[in-house]
N, C-alpha and C positions, 0 to 999 in steps of 0.2 A: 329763901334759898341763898345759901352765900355763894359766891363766883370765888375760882380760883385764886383772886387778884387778892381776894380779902378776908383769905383764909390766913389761920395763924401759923407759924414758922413750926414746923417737926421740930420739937427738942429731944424727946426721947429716940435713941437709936436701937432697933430693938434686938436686932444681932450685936449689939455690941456685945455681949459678953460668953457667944459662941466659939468651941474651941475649935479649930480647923483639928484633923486625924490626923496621925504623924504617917505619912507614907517614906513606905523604905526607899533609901536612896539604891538607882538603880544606874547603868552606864548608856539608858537609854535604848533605841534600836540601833544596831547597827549597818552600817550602807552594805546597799547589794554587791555582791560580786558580779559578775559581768556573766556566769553561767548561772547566776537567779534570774538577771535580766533574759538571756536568754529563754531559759525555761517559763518564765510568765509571758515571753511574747510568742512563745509556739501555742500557749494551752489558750488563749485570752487573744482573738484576732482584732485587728484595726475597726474600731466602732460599735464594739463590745461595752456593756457600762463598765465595766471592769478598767478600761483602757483611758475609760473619760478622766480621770481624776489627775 
């Protein structure tokens, strides 16, 4: 059995010729308003998993 140490080097890369998917460019999300803030902190109380993040 060979040990790690004395195993031969990866030459072959095997994603290398993997295309990434073109996704649309998009302007991201946008920050909450301060009456989102509000209405997530009425519906979603302190210690809720919702709140954890």
């Amino acid at each position: 059995m060979k040990s790690v140490a004395h195993a031969a080097p990866v030459v072959d890369v095997p994603l290398a010729e993997v295309k990434l998917a073109k996704m649309p460019r998009t302007g991201g999300h946008h920050p909450w308003e301060t009456s989102e803030c509000e209405q997530f902190e009425k519906c979603y109380a302190i210690g809720t998993r919702e709140r954890l993040a």
